[in-house]
C-alpha positions as YAML, in Angstrom:
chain: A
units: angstrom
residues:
- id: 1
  name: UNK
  ca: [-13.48, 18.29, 8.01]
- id: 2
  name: UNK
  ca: [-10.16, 17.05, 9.01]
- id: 3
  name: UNK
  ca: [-7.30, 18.75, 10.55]
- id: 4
  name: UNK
  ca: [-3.60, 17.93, 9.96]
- id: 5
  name: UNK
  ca: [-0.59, 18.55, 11.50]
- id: 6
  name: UNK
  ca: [3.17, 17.51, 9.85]
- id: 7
  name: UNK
  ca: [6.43, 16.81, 12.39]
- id: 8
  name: UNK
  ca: [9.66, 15.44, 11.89]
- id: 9
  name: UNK
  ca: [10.89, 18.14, 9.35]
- id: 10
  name: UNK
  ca: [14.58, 18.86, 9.73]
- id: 11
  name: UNK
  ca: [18.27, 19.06, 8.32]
- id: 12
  name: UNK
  ca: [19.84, 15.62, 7.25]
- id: 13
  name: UNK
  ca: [22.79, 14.56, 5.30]
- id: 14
  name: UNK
  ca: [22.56, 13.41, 1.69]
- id: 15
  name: UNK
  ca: [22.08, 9.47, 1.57]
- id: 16
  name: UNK
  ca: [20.74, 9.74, 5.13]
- id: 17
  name: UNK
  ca: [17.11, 8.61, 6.31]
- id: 18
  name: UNK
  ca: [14.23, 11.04, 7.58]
- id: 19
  name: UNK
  ca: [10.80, 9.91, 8.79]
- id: 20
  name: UNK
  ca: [8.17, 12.39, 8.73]
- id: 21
  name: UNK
  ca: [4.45, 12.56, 10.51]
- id: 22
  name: UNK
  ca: [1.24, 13.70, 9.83]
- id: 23
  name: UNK
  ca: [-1.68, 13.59, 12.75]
- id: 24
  name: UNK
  ca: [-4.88, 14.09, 11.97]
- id: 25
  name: UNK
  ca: [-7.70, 15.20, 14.02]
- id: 26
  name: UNK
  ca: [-11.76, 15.90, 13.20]
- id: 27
  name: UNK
  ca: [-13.71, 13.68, 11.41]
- id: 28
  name: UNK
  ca: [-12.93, 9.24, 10.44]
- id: 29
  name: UNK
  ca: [-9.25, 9.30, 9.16]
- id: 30
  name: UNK
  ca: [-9.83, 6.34, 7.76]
- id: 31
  name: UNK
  ca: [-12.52, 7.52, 5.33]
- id: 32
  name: UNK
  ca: [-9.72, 9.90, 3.54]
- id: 33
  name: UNK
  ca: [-6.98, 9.32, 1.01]
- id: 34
  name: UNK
  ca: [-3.82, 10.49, 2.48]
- id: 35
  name: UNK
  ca: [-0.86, 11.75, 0.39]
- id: 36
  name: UNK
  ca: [2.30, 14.11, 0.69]
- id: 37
  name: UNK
  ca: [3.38, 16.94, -1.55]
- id: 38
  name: UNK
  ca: [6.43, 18.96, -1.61]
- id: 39
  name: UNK
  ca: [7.20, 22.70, -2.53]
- id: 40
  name: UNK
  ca: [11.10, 23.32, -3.24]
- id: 41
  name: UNK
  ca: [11.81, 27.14, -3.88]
- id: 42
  name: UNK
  ca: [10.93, 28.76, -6.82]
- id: 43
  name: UNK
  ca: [8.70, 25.61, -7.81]
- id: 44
  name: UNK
  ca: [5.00, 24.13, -7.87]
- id: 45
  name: UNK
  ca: [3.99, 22.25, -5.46]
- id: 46
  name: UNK
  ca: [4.51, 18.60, -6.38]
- id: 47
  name: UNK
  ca: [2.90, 15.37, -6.12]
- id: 48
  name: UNK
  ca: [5.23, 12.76, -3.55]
- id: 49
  name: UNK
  ca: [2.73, 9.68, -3.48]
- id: 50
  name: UNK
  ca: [-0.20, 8.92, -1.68]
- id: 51
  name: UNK
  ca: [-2.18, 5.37, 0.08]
- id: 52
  name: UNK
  ca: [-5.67, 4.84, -0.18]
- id: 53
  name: UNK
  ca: [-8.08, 5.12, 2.82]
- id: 54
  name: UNK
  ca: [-7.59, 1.02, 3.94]
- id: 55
  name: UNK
  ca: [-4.14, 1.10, 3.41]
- id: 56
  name: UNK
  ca: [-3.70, -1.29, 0.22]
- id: 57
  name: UNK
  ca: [-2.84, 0.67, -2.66]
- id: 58
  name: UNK
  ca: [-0.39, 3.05, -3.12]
- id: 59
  name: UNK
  ca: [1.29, 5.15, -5.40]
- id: 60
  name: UNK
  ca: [4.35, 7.25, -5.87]
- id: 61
  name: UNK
  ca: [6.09, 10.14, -7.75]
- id: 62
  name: UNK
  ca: [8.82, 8.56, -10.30]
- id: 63
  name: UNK
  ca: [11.26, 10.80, -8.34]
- id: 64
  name: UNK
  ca: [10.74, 9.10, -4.87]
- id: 65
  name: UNK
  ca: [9.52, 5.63, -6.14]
- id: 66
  name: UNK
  ca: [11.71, 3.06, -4.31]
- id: 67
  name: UNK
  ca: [12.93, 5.30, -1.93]
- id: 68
  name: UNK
  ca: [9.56, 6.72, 0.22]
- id: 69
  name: UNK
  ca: [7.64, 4.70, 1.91]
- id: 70
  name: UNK
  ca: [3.81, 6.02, 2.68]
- id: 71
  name: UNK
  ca: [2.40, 4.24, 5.73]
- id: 72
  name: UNK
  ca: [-1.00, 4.92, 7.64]
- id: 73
  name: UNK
  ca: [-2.27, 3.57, 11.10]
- id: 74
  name: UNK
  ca: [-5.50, 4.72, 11.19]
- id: 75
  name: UNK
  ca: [-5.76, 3.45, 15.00]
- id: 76
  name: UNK
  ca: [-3.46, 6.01, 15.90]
- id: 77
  name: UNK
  ca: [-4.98, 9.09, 13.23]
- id: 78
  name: UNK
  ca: [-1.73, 9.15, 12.03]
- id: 79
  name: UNK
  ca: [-0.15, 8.75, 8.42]
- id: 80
  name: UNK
  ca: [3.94, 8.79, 7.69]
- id: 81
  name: UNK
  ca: [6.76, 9.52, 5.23]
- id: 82
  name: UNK
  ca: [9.69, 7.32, 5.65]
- id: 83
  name: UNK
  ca: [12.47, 8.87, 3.45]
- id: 84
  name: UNK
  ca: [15.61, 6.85, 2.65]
- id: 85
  name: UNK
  ca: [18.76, 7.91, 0.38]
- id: 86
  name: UNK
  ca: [18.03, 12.01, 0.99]
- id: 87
  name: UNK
  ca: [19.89, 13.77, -1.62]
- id: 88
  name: UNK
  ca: [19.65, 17.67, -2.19]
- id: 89
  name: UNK
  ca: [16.73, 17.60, -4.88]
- id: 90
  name: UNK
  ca: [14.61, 16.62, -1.58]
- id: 91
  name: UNK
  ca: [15.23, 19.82, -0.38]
- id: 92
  name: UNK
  ca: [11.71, 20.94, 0.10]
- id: 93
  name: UNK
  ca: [8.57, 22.03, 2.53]
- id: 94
  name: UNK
  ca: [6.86, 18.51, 2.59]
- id: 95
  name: UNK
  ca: [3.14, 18.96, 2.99]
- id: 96
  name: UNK
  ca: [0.26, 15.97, 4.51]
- id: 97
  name: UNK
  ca: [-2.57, 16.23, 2.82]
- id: 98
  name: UNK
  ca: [-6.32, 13.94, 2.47]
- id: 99
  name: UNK
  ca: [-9.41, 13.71, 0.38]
- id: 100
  name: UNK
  ca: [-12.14, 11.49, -0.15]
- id: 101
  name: UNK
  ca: [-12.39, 9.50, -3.11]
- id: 102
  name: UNK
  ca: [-9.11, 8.82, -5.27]
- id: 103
  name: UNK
  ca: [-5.92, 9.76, -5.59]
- id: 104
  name: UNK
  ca: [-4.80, 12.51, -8.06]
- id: 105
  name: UNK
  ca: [-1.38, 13.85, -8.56]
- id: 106
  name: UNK
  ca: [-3.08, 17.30, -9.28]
- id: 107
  name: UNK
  ca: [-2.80, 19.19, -5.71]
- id: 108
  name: UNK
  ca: [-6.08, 21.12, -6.57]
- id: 109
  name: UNK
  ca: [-7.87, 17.95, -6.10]
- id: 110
  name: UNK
  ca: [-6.72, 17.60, -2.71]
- id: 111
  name: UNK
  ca: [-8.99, 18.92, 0.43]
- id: 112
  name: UNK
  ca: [-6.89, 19.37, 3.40]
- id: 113
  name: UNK
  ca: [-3.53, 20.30, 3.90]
- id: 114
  name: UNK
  ca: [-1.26, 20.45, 6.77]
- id: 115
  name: UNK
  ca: [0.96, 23.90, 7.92]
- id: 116
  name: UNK
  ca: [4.33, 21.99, 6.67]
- id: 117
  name: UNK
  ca: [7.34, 21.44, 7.40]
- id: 118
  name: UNK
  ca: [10.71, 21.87, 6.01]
- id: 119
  name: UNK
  ca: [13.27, 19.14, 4.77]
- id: 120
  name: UNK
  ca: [16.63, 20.63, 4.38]
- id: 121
  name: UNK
  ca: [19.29, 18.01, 2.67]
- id: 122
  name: UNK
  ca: [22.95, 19.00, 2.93]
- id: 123
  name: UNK
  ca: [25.32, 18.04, 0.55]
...
């Protein structure tokens, strides 16, 4: 198993920057898929992008695409969210999560999760 923990939640201004964390703990981080999710109000929880267990490949949610940045140092058990241009629709409890094998946008397929934290965007 693997255990996760998310930091660097907070309140930010729309168009400003926010760079989140996610530390993992247990068994080889690098042997995992890592990806982020995000639950707004009232919503599903929804697919953010993810990088695959080296570090090469990665993928992103048309909504964030060319404005998140997934990053990984497996060194350090640690895996990030770099979030430029915030606007309100980020509004959300962003969630770390890992899985062997490939990436799926489906969060079902997903086997660990960290607690959260919140993203709060002000207009």
């Amino acid at each position: 198993q693997v255990q996760l923990v998310e930091s660097g939640g907070g309140l930010v201004q729309a168009g400003g920057s926010l760079r989140l964390s996610c530390a993992a703990s247990g068994r080889t981080f690098s042997d995992y898929t890592v990806g982020w999710f995000r639950q707004a109000p009232g919503k599903g929880r929804e697919f953010v992008g993810a990088m695959r267990r080296d570090g090469g490949a990665t993928d992103y949610s048309i909504s964030v695409a060319g404005r998140f940045i997934i990053s990984r140092d497996n060194a350090k058990n640690t895996m990030y969210l770099q979030m430029n241009s915030l606007n309100v629709e980020d509004t959300a409890v962003y969630y770390c999560a890992a899985k062997l094998g490939y990436s799926g946008h489906n969060y079902r397929s997903w086997d660990y999760w960290g607690q959260g934290t919140q993203v709060t965007v002000s207009s």
